[in-house]
C-alpha positions as CSV (number, residue, x, y, z in Angstrom):
1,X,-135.4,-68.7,62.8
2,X,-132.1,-66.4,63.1
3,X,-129.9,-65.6,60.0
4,X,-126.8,-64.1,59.8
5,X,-126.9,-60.7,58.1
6,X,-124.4,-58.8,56.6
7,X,-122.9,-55.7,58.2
8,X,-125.1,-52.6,57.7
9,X,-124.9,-49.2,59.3
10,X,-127.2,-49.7,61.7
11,X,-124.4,-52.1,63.2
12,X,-122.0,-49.4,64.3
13,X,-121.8,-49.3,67.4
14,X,-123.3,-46.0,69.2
15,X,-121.3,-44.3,71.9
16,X,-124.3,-43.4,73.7
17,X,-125.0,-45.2,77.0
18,X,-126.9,-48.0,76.7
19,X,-130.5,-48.2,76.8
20,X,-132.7,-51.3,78.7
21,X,-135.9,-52.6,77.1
22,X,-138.1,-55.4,78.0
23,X,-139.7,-57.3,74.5
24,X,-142.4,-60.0,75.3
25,X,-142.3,-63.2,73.3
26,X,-144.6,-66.2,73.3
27,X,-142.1,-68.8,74.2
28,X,-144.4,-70.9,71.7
29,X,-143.1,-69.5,68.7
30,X,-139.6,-67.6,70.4
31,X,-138.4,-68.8,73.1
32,X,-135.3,-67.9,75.8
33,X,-134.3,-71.9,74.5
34,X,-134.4,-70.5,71.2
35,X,-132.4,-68.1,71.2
36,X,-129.8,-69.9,72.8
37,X,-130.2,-72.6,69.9
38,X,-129.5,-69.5,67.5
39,X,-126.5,-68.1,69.1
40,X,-124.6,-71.5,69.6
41,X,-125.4,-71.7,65.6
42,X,-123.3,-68.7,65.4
43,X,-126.5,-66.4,64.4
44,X,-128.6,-63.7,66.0
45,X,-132.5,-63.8,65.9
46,X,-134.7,-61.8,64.5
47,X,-137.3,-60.3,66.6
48,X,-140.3,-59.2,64.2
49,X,-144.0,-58.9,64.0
50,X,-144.5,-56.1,66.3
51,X,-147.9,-54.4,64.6
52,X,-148.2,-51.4,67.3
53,X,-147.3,-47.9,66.4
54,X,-145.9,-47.0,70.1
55,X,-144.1,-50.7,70.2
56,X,-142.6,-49.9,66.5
57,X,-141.5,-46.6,68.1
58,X,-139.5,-48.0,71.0
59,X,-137.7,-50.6,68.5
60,X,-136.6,-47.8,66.5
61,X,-135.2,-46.0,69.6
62,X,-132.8,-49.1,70.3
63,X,-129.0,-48.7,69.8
64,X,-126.8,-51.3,69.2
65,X,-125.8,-53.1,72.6
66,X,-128.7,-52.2,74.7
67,X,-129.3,-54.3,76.8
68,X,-132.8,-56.8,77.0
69,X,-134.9,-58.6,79.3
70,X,-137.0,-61.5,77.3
71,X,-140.2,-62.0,78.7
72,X,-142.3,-65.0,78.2
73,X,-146.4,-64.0,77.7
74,X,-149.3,-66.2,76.8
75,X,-148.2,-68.5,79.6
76,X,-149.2,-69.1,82.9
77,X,-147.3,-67.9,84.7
78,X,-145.8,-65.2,82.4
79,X,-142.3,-64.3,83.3
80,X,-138.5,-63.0,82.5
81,X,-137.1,-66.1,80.4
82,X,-133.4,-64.4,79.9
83,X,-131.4,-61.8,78.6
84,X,-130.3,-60.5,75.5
85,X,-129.1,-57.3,73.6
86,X,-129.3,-55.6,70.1
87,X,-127.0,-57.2,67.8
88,X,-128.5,-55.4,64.7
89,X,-130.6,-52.0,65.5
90,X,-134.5,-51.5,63.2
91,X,-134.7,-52.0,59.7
92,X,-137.8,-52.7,57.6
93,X,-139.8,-55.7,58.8
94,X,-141.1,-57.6,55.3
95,X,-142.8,-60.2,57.2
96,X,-146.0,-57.9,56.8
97,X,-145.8,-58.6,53.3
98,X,-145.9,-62.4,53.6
99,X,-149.2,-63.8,53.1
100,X,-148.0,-66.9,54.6
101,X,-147.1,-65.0,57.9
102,X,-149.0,-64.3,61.1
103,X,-148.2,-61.2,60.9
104,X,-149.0,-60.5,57.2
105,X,-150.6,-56.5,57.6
106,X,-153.1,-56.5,54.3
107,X,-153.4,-53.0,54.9
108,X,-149.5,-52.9,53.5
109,X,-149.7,-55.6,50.7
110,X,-152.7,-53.1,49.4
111,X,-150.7,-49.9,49.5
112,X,-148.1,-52.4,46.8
113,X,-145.6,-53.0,49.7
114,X,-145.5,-49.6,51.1
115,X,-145.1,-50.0,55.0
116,X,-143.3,-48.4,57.8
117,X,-142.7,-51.7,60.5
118,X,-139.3,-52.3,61.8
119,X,-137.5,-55.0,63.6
120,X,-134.3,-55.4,65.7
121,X,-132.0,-58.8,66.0
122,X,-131.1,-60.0,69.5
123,X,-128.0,-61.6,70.4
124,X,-128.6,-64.0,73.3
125,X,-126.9,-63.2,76.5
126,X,-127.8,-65.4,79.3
127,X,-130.8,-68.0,80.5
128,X,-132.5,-66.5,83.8
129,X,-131.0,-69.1,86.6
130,X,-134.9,-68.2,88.1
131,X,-137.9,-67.6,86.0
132,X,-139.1,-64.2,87.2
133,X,-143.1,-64.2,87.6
134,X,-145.3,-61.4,86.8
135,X,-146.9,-61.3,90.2
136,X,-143.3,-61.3,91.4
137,X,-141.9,-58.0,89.7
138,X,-145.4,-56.7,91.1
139,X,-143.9,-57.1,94.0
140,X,-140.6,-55.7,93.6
141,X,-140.1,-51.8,94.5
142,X,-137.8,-51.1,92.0
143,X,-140.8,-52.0,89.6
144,X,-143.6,-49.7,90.8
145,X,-143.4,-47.2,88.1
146,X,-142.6,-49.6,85.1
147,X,-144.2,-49.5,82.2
148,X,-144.7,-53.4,82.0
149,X,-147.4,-53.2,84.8
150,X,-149.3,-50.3,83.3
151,X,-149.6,-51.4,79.4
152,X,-150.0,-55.2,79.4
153,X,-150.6,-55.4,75.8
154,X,-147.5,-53.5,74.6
155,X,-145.0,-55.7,73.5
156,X,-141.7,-54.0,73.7
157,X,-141.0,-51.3,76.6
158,X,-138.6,-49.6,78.3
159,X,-136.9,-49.9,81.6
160,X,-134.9,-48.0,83.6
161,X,-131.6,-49.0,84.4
162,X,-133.0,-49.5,88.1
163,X,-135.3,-51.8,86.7
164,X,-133.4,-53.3,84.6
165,X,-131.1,-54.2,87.7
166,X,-133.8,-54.8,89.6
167,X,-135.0,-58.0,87.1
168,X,-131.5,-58.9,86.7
169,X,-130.8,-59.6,90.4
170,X,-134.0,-61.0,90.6
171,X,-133.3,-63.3,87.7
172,X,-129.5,-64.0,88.1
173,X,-127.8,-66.2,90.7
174,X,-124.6,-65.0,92.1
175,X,-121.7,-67.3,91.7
């Protein structure tokens, strides 16, 4: 699942302040567990597959070290799984030209491998110490105006940092 990649460009580290995004994963094929398999392997994971224009858009946006909230869909309930940030900002995402992939695009293969979909690699952070429900960010004020309750199809978003902090305390025990 993850690989270690060489160093690229894209891996310098941007002295912008960092951006928050929420990316929804089926925890069936990536989950928070996962991740956390791939980082104590030493490796970061890929995070690919995204086939929306305005999804593709906010990956490309991401800088190096932004911070992430993974978010579990296609379960009942879905919820905030963990936290994780860029480890390796957009480059082209080939698994569009694998047959063998669920998220082979035919449209590219035809056009002989021409395609414009990205992906990122997140470096796990930290498990959530409570799995954060949907109905329960519903619920939370700092969430009124987020993105995640107004497109429930998109998979990658992003949040303010009130949001963010908002999950994050939500999601996080304090020691």
């Amino acid at each position: 699942m993850g690989k270690n990649l060489p160093p690229s460009p894209s891996t310098v580290p941007s002295p912008l302040p960092r951006s928050c995004w929420l990316v929804k994963t089926e925890p069936g094929e990536l989950s928070i567990d996962d991740m956390k398999h791939d980082v104590d392997q030493r490796k970061t994971t890929p995070w690919d597959g995204v086939r929306n224009t305005r999804a593709r858009n906010f990956l490309m946006q991401m800088s190096l070290g932004d911070d992430v909230v993974i978010y579990h869909s296609s379960i009942s309930p879905p919820g905030v799984a963990g936290f994780a940030t860029i480890a390796r900002t957009h480059y082209p995402d080939d698994t569009c030209l694998n047959p063998a992939s669920p998220y082979v695009d035919k449209k590219a293969i035809a056009k002989g491998g021409k395609h414009n979909w990205k992906m990122v690699d997140l470096a796990f952070a930290r498990k959530a110490d409570v799995f954060v429900t949907l109905d329960t960010l519903r619920a939370t004020p700092a969430m009124k105006d987020a993105l995640l309750l107004k497109c429930a199809r998109l998979s990658v978003m992003p949040l303010t940092a009130v949001q963010f902090a908002g999950i994050r305390k939500l999601a996080v025990k304090l020691s």
